[in-house]
FIFIPA-983868 format. One record per residue: x, y, z of N, C-alpha, C in turn. Coordinates in steps of 0.2 Angstrom, whole numbers, padded with zeros to 4 digits, always signed. Atoms other than C-alpha are relative to their C-alpha. Layout:
residues N
XYZXYZXYZ
...
END
This chain:
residues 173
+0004-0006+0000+0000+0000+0000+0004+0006+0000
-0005-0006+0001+0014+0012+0005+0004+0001-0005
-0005+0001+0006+0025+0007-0011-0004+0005-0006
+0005-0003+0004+0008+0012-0020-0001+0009-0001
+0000-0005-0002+0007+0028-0011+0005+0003-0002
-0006-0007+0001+0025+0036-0013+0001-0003-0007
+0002+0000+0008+0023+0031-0032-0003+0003-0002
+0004-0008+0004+0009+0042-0034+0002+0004+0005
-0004-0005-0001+0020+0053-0024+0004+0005-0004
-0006-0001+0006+0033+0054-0035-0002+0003-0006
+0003-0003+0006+0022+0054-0050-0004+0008+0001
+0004-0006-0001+0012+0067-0044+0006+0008+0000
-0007-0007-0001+0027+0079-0038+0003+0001-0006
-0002-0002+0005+0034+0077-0055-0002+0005-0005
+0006-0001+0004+0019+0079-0064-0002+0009+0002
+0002-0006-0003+0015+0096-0052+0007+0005-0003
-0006-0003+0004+0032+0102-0058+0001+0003-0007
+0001+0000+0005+0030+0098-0074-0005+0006-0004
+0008-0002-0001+0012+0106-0074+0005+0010+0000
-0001-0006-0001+0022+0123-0067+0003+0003-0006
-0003-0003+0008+0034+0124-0082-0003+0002-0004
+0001+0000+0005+0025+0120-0093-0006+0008-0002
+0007-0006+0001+0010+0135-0089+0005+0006-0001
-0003-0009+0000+0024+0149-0086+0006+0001-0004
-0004+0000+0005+0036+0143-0101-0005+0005-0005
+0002-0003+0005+0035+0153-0119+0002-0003-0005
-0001+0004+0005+0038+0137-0129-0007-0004-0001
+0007+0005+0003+0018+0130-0133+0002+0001-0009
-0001+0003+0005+0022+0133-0151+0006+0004-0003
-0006-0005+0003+0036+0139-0162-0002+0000-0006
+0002-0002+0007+0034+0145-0180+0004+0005-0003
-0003-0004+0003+0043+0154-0194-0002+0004-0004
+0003-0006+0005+0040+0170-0201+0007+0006-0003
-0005-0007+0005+0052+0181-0214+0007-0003+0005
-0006+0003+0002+0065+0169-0211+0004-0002+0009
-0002+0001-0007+0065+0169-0190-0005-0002+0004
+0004+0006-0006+0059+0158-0179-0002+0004+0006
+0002-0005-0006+0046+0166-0166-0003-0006+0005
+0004+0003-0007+0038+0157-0150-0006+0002+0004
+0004-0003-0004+0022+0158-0140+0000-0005+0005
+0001+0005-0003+0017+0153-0126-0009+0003+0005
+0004-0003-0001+0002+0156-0114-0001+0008+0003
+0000-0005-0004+0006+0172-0106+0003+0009-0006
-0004-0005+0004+0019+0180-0120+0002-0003-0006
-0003+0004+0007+0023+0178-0137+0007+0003-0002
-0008-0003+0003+0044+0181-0144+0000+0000-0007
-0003-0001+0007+0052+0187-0158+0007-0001+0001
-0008+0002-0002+0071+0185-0160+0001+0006+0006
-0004-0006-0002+0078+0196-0146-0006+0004+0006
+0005-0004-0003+0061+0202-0137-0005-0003+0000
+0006+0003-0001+0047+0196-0130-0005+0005+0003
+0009-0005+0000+0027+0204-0129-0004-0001+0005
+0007+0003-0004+0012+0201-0116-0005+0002-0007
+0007-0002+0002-0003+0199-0125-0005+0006+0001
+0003-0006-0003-0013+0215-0127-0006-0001-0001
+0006+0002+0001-0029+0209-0130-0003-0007+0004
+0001+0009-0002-0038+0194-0122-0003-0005-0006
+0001+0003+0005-0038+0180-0133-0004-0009+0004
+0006+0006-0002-0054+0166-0127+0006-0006+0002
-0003+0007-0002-0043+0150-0130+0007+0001+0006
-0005+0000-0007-0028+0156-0119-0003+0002+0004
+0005-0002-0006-0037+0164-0107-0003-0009+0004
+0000+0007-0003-0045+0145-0104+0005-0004-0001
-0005+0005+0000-0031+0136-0107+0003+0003+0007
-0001-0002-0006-0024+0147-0091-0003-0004+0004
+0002+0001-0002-0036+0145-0082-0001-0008+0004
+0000+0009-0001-0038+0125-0083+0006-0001+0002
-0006+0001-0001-0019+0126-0083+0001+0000+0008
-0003-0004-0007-0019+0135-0064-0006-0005+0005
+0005+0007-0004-0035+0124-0056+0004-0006-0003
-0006+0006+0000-0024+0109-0062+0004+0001+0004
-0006+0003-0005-0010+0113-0053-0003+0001+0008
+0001-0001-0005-0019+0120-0039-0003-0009+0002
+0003+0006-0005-0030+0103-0037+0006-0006+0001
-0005+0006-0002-0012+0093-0038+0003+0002+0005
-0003+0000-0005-0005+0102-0026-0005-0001+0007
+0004+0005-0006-0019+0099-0013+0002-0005+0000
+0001+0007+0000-0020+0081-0018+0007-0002+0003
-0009+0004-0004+0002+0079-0013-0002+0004+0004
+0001-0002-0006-0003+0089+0002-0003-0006+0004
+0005+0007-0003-0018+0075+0008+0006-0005-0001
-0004+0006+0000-0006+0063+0001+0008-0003+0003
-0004-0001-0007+0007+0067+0011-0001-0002+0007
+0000+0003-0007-0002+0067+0026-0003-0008+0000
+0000+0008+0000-0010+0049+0020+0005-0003+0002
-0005+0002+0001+0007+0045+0018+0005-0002+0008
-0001+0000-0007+0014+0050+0036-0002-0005+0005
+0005+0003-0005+0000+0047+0045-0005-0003-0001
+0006+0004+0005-0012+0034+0037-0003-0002+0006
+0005+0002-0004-0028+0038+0047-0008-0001-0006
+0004-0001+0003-0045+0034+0041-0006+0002+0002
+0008-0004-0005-0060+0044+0047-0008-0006-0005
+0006+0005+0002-0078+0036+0045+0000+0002-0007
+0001-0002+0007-0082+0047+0030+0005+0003-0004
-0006-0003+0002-0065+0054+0024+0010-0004+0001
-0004+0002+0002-0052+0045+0018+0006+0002-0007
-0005-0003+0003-0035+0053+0013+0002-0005-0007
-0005+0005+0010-0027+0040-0002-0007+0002-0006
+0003-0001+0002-0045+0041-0008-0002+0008-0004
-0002-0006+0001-0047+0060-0008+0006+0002-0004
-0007-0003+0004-0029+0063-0015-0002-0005-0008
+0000+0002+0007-0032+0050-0029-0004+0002-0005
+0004-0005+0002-0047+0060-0033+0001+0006-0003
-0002-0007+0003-0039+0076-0033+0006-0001-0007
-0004-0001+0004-0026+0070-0045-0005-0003-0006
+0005+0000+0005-0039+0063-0057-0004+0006-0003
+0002-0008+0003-0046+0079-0058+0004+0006-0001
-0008-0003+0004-0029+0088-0061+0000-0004-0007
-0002+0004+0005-0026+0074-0073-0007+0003-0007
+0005-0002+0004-0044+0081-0082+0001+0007-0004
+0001-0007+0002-0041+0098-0081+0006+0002-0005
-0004+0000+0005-0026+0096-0090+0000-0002-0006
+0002+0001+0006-0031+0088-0104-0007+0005-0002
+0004-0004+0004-0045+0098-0107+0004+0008+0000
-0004-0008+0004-0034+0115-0108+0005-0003-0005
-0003+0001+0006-0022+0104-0120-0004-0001-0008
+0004+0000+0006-0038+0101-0129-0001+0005-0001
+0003-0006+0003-0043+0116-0130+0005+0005-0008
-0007-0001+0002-0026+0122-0134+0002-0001-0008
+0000+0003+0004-0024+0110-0145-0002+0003-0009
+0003+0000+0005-0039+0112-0156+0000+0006-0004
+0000-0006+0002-0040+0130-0158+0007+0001-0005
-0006-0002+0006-0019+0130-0164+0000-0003-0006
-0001+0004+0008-0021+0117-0176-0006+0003-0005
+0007-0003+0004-0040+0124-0182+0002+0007-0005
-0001-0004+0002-0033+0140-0184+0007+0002-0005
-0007+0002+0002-0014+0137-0188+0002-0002-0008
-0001+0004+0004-0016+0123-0197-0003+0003-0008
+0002+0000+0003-0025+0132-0209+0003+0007-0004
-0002-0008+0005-0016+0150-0214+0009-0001+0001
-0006+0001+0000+0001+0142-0208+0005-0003-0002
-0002+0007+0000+0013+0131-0213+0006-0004+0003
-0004+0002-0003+0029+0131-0205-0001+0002+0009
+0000+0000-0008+0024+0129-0186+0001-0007+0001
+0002+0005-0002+0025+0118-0174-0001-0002+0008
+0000-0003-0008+0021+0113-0155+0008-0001+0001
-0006+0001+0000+0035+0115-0144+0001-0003+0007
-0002+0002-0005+0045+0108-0129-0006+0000+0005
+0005-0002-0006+0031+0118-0116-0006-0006-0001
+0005+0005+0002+0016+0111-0124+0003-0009+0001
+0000+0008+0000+0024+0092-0125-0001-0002+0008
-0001+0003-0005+0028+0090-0105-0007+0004+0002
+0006-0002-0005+0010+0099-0100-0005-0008-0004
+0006+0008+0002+0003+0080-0111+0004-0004+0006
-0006+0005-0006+0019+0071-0098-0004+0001+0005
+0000-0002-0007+0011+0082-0086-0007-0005+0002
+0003+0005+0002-0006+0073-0091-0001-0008+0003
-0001+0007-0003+0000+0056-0090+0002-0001+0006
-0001-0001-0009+0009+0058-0074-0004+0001+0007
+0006-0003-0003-0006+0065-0065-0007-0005+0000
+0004+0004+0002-0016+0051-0073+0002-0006+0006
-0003+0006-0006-0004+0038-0063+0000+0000+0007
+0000-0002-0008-0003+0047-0047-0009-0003+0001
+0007+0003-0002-0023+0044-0047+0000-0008-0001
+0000+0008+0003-0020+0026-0054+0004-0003+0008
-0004+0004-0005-0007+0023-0039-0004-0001+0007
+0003-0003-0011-0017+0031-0022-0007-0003-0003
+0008+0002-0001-0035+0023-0030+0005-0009+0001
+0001+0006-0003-0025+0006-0028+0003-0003+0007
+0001+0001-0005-0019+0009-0013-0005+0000+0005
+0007-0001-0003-0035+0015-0007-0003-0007+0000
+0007+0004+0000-0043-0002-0012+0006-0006+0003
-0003+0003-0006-0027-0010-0005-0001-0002+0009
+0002+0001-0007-0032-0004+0012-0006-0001+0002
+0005-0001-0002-0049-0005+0009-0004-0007+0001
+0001+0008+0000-0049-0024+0004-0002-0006+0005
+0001+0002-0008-0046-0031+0021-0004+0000+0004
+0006-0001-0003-0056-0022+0030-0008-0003-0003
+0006+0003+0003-0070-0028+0019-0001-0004+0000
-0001+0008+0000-0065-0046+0020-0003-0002+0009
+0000+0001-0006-0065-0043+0040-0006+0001+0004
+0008-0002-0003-0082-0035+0044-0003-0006-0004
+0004+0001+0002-0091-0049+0035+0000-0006+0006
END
């Protein structure tokens, strides 16, 4: 159970890292214009030598943020509970820690895919279609890592949880 647990520790603390990079890097896509390679990312776009803030608000970043920062927020909870699972594995009648925390990394692991999708759809819909030398970049790839990571940490603490929760179930009957 505890091998379970600091596995989706691990994954998770990765993946929370990852997650951070990846929102306040300015490599989601690169692209070439009049011969020089330019970078965006969600906060700022560069040109060789200088970098802009966005002066307008643009729908899909703006949600892609958003989703981005409620991710990392709900993974940093979830390593927080999972930590204390980890320490101190108490189980209260209605609230149980491994269970909670696997939750919350499942719902990270969601929210991140739905701001890659969003992300996603919008670059390629719009890109794909007036552009032709782009493409994604580093940022974007580790917020999919970020993803996967996120997915396992909920994968690791939901089977701790049925680890500890087997027995007891075997014992009440």
């Amino acid at each position: 159970m505890y091998s379970f647990m600091g596995g989706g520790l691990f994954c998770a603390g990765v993946g929370n890292i990852l997650l951070i990079v990846s929102t306040a890097t300015d490599y989601w896509m690169q692209y070439r214009q009049s011969s020089n390679y330019m970078h965006q990312g969600l906060w700022r776009y560069c040109t060789p030598g200088k970098c802009f803030p966005y002066s307008d608000s643009v729908a899909h970043l703006d949600a892609t943020r958003a989703l981005m920062i409620l991710s990392l927020m709900a993974c940093f909870i979830g390593i927080i509970i999972g930590i204390m699972a980890f320490i101190h594995y108490s189980s209260f009648d209605k609230f149980d820690k491994t269970f909670a925390a696997g939750i919350l990394f499942f719902v990270s692991c969601i929210l991140v895919f739905l701001a890659m999708a969003v992300y996603t759809g919008v670059t390629v819909n719009y890109y794909g279609k007036r552009y032709g030398n782009w493409r994604f970049s580093w940022s974007y790839i580790i917020g999919w890592v970020a993803v996967v990571l996120n997915f396992f940490s909920g994968i690791f603490f939901m089977c701790a949880y049925r680890m500890h929760e087997c027995p007891r179930s075997v014992n009440s009957n």
